[in-house]
N, CA, C and O of each residue as an XYZ file, in Angstrom:
624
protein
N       0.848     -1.176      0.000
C       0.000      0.000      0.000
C       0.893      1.238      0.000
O       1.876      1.348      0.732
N       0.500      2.126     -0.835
C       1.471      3.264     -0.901
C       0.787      4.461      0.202
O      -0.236      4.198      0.833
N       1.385      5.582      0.313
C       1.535      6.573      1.166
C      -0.007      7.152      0.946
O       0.118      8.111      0.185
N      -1.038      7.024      1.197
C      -1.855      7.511      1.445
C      -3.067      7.611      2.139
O      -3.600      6.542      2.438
N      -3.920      9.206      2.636
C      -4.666      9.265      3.567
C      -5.637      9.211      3.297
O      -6.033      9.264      2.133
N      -6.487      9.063      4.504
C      -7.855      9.159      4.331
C      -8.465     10.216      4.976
O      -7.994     10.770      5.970
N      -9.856     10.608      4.250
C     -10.513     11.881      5.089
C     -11.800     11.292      5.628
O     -12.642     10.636      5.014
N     -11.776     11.766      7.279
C     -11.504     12.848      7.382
C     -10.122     12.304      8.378
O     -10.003     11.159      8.817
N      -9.146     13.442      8.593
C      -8.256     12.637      9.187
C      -7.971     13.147     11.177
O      -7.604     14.303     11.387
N      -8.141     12.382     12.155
C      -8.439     12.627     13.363
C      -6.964     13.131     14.096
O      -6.008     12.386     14.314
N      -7.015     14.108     14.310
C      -5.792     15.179     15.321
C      -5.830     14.339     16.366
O      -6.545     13.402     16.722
N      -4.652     15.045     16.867
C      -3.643     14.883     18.005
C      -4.595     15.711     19.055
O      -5.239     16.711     18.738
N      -4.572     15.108     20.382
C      -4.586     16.045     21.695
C      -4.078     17.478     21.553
O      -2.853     17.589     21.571
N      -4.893     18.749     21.397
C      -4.235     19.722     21.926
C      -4.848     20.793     22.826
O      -5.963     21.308     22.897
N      -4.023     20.893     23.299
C      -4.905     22.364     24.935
C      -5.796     22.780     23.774
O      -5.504     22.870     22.582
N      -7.090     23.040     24.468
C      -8.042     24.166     23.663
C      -9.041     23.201     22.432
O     -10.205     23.468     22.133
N      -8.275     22.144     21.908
C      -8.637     21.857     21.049
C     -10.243     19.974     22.069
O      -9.924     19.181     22.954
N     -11.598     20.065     21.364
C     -12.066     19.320     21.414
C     -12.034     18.307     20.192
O     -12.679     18.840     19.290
N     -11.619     17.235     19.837
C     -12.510     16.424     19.204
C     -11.624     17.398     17.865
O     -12.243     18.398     17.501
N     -10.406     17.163     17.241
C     -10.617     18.090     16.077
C     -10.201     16.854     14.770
O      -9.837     15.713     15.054
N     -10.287     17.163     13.913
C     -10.608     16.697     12.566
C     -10.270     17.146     11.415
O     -10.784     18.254     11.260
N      -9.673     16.840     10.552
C      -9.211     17.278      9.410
C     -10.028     16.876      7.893
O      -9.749     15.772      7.426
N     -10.667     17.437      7.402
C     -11.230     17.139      5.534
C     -10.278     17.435      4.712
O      -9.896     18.591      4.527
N      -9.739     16.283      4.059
C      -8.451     16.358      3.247
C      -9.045     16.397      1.733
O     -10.011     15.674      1.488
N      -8.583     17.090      0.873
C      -8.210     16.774     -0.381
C      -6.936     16.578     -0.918
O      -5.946     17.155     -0.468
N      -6.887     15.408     -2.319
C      -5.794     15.469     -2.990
C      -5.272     16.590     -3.906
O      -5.882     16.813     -4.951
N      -4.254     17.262     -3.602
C      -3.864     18.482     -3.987
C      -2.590     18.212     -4.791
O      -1.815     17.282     -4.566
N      -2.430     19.353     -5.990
C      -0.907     18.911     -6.839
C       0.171     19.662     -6.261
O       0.184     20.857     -5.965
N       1.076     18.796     -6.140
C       2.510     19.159     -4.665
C       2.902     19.990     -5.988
O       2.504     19.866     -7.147
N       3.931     20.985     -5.337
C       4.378     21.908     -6.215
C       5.881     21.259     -6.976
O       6.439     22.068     -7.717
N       6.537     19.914     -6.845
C       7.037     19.374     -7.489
C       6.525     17.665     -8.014
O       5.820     16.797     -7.500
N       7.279     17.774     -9.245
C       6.560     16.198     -9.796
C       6.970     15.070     -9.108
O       6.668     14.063     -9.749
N       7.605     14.791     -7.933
C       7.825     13.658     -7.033
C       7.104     13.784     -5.998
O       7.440     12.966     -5.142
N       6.349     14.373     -5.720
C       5.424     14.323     -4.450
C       4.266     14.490     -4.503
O       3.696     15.108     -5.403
N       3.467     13.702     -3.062
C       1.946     13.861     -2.955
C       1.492     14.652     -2.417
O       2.048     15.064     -1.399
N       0.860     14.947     -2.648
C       0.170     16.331     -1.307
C      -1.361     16.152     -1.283
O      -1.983     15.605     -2.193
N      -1.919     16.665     -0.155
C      -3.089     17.229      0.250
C      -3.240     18.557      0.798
O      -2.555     19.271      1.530
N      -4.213     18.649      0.284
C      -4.527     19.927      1.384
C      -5.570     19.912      2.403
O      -6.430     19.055      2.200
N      -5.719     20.598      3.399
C      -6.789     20.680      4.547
C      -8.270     21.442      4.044
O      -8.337     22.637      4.334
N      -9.382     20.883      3.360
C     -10.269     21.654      2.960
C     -11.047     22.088      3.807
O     -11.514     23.206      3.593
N     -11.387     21.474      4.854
C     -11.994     21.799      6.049
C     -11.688     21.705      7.398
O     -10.477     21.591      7.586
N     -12.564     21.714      8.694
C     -11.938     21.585      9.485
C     -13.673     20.787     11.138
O     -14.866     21.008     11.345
N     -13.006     20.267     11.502
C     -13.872     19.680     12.405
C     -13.753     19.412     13.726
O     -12.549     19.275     13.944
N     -14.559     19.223     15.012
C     -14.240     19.220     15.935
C     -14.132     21.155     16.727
O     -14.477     22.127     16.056
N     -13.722     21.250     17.854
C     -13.362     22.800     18.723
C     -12.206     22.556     18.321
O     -11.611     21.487     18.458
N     -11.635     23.973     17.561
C     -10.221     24.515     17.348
C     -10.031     25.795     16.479
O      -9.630     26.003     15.333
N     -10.600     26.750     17.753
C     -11.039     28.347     17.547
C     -10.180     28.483     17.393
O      -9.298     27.858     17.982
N      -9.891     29.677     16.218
C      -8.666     30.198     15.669
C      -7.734     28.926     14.288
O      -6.746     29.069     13.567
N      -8.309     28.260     14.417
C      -7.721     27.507     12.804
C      -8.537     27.892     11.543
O      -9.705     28.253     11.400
N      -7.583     27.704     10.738
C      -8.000     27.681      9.372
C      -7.871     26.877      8.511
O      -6.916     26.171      8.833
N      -8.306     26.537      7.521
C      -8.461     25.516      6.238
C      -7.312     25.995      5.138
O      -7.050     27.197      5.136
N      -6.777     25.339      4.425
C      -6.230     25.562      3.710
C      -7.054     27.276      2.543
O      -8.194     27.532      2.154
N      -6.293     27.684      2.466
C      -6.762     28.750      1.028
C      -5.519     29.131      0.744
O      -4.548     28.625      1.304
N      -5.402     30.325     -0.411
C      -4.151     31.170     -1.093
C      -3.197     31.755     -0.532
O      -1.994     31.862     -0.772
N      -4.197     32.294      0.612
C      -3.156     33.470      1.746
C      -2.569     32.540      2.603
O      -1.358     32.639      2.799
N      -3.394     31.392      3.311
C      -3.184     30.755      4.545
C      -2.926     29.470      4.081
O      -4.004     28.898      3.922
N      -1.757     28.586      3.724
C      -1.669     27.111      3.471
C      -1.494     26.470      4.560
O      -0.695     26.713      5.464
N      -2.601     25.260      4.428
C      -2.694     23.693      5.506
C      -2.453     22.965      4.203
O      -3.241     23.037      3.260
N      -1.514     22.374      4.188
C      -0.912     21.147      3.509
C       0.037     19.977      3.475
O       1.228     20.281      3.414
N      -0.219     18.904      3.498
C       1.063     17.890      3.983
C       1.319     17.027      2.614
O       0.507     16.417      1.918
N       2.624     17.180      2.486
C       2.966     16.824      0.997
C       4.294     16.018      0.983
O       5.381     16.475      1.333
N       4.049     14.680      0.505
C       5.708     13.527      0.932
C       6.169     13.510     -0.569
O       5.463     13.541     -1.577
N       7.651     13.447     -0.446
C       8.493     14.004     -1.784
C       9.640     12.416     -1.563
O      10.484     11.993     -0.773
N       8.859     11.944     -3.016
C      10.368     10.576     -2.907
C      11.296     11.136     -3.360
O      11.338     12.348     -3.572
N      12.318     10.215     -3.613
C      13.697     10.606     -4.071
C      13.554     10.431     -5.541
O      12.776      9.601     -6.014
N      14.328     11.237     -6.290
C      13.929     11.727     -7.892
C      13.889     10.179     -8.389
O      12.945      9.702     -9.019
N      15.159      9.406     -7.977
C      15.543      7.777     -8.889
C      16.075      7.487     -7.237
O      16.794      8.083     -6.435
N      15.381      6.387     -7.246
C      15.491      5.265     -5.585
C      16.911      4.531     -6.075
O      16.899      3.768     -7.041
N      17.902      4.768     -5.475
C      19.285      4.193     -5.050
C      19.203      2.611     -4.994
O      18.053      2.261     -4.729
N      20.079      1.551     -5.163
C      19.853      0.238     -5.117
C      21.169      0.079     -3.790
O      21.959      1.019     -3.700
N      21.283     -0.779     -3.102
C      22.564     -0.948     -2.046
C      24.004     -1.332     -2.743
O      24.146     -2.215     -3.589
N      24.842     -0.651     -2.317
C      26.407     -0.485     -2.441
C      26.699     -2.091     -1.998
O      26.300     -2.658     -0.981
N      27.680     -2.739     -3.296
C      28.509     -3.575     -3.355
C      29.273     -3.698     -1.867
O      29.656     -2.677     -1.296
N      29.417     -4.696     -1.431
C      30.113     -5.013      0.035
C      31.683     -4.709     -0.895
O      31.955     -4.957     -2.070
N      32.579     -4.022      0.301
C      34.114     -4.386     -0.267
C      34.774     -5.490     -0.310
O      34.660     -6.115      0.744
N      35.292     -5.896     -0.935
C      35.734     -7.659     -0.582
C      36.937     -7.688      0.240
O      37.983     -7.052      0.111
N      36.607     -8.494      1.058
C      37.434     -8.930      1.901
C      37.037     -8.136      3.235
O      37.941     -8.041      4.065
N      36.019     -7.655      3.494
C      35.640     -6.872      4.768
C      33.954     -6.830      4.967
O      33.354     -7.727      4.374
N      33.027     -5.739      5.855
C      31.951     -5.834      6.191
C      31.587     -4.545      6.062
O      30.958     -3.966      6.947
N      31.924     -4.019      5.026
C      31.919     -2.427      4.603
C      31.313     -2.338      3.289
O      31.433     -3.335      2.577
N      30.678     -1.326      2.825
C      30.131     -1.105      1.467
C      30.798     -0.367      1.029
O      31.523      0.409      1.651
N      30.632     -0.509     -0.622
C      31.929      0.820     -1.490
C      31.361      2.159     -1.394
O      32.101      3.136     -1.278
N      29.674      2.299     -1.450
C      29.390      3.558     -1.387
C      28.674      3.680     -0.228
O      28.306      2.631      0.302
N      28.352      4.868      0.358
C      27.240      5.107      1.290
C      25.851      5.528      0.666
O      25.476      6.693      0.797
N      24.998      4.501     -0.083
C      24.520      4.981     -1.041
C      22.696      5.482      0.002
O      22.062      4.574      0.539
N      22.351      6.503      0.051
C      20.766      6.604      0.501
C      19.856      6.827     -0.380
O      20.073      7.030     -1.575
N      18.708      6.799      0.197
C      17.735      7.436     -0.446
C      16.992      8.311      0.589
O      16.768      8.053      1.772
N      16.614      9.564     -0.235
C      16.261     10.718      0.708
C      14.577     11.340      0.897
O      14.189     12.405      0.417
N      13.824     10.484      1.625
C      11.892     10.904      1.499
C      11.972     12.217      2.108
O      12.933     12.601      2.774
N      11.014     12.836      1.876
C      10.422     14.314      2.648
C       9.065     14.239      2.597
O       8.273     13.901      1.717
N       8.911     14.788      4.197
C       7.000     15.189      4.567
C       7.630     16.396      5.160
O       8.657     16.656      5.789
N       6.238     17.240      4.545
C       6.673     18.479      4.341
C       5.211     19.533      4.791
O       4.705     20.400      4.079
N       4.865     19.195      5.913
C       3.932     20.079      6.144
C       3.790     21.785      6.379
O       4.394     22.455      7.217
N       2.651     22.327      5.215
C       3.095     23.721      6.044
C       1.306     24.319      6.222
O       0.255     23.999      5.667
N       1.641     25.217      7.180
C       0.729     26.303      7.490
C       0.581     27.712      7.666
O       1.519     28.393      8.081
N      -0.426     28.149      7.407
C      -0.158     29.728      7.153
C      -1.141     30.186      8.480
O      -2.032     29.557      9.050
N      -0.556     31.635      8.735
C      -1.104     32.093      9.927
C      -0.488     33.752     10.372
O       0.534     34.388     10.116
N      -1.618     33.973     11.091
C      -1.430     35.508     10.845
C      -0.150     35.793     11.500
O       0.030     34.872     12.297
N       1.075     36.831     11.566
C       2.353     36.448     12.132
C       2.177     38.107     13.170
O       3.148     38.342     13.888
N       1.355     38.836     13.199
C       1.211     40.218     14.265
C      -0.331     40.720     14.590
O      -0.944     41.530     13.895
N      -0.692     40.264     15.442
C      -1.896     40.577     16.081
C      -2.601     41.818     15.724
O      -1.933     42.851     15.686
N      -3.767     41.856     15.478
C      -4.075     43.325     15.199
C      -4.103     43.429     13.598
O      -4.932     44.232     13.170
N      -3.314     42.733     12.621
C      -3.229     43.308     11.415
C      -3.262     41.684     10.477
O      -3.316     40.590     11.038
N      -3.225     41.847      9.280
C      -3.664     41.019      8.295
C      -2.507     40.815      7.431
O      -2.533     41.102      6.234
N      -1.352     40.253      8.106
C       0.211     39.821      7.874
C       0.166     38.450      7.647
O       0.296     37.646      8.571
N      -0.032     38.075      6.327
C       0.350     36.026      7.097
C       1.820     35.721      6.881
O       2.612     36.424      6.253
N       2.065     34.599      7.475
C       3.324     34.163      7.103
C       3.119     32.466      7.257
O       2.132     31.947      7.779
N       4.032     31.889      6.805
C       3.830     30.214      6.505
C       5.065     29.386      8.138
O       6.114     29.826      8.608
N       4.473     28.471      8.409
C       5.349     27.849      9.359
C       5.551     26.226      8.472
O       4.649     25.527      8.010
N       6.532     26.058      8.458
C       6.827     24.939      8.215
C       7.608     23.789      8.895
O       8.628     23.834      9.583
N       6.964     22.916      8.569
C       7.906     21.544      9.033
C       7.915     20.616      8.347
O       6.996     19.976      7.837
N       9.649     20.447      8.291
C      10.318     19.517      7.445
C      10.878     17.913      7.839
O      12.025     17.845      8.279
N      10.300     16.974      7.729
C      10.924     15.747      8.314
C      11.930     15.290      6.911
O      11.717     15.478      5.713
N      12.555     14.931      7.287
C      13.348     13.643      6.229
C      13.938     12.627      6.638
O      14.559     12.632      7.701
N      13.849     11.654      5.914
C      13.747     10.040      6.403
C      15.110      9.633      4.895
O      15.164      9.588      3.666
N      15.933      9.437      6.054
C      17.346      8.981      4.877
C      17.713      7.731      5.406
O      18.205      7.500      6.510
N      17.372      6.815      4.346
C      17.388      5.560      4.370
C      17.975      4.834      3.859
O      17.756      4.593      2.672
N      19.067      4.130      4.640
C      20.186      3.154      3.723
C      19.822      2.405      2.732
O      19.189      1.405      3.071
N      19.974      2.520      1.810
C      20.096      1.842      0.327
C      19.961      0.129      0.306
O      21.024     -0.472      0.464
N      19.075     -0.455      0.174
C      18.967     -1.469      0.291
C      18.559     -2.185      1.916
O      18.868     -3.322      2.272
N      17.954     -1.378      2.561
C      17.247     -1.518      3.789
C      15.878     -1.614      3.694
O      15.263     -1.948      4.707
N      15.239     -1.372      2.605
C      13.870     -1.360      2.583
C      13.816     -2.760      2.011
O      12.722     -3.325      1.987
N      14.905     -3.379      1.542
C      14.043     -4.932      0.776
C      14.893     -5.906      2.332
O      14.245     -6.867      2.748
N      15.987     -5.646      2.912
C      17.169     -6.630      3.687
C      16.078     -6.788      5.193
O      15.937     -7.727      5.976
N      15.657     -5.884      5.155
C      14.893     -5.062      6.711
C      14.182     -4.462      6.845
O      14.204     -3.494      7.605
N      12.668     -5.053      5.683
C      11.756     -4.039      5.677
C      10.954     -3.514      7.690
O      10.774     -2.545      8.428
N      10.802     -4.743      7.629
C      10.548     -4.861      9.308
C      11.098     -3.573     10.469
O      10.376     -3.026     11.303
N      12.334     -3.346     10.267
C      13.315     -2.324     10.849
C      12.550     -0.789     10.663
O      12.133     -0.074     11.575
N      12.507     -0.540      9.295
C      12.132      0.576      8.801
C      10.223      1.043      9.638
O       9.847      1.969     10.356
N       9.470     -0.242      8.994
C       8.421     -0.456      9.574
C       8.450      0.072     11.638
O       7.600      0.836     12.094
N       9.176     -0.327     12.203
C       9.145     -0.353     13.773
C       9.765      0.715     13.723
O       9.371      1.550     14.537
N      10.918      1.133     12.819
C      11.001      3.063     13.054
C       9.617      3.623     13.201
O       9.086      4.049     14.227
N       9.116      3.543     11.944
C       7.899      4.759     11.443
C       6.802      3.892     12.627
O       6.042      4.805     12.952
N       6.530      3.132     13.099
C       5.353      3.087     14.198
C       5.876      3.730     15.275
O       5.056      4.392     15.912
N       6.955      3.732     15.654
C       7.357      4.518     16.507
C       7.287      5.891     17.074
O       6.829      6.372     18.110
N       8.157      6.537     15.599
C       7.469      7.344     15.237
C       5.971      8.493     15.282
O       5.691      9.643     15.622
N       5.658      7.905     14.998
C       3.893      7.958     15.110
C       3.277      7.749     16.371
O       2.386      8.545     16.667
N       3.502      7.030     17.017
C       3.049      6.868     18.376
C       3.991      7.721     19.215
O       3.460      8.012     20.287
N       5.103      8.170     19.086
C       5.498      8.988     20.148
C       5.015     10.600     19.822
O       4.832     11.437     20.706
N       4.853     10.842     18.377
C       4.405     12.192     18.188
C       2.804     12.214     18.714
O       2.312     13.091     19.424
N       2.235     11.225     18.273
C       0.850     11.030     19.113
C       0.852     11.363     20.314
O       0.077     12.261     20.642
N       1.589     10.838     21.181
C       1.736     10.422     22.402
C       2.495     12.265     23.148
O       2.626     12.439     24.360
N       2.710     12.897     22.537
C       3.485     13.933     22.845
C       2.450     15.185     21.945
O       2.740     16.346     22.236
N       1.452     15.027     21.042
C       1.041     16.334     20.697
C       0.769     17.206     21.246
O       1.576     18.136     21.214
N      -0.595     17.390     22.097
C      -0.412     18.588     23.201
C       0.687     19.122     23.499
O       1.144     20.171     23.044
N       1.370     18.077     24.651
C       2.949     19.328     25.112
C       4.006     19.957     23.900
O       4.486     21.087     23.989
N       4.230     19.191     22.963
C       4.654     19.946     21.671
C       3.942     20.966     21.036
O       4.565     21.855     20.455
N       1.985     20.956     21.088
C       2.191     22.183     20.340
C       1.787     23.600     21.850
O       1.326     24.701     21.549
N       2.076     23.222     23.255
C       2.145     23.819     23.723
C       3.640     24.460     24.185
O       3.661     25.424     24.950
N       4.693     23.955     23.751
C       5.684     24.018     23.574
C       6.135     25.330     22.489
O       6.847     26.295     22.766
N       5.461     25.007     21.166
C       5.792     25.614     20.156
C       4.859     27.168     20.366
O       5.390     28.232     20.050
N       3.674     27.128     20.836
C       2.927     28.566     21.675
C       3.665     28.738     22.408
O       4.602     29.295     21.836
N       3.915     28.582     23.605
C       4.826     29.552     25.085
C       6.497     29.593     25.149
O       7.181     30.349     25.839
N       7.003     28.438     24.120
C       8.583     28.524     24.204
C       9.056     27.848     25.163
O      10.208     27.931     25.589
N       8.031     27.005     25.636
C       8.559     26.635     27.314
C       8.829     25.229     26.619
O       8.239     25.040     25.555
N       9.665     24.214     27.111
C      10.300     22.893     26.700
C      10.106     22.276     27.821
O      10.479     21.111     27.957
């Protein structure tokens, strides 16, 4: 199964927020290796959000690598490879939001993950990769609230 979501898609715990919810559409990523969506709507208590539009972008968009790398030849006579060969994914979420109180300024926040993955680890150890990314996922789950109360007050 390849990389994709379903709508509507169910948020993370956050202060303030009841019950919130995401209505996704499939949206065209602004390069030809990636998927994107955008946020068309919005569901659940979470006064002060917005939906994707022109001024304000909600969008999460994963970018493969242009040509997927195959694994580096072992050196002979050792337990070393000739190249360090990767391959480089990106999720690339961004959002727009007003950036000075009082006035009609937006500016975009972004966040960039990338997942660089040894070359020939996805067929040797798919399993490995797999128990990263659940991981993953359950600890950002497991941590939303205090992260995005973190990212409001500055406090860690």
């Amino acid at each position: 199964m390849s990389y994709s979501l379903t709508t509507p898609v169910t948020g993370g715990a956050q202060t303030g927020f009841t019950a919130p919810t995401y209505t996704i559409a499939l949206d065209t990523a602004p390069q030809y290796n990636g998927k994107q969506y955008a946020v068309t709507a919005l569901g659940g208590t979470q006064a002060g959000v917005s939906a994707n539009n022109p001024s304000i972008p909600f969008t999460l968009n994963f970018v493969r690598p242009v040509s997927l790398k195959t694994a580096a030849a072992v050196k002979a006579g050792s337990n070393s490879l000739v190249a360090n060969n990767r391959n480089k994914w990106g999720l690339i979420l961004r959002k727009g939001g007003l950036v000075n109180s009082g006035s009609v300024v937006y500016g975009t926040a972004i966040i960039r993950t990338e997942f660089d993955i040894a070359a020939g680890m996805e067929t040797a150890s798919p399993a490995e990769l797999r128990g990263m990314i659940s991981f993953l996922v359950g600890a950002l789950s497991q941590v939303s609230a205090g992260l995005g109360d973190t990212l409001a007050t500055g406090v860690v």
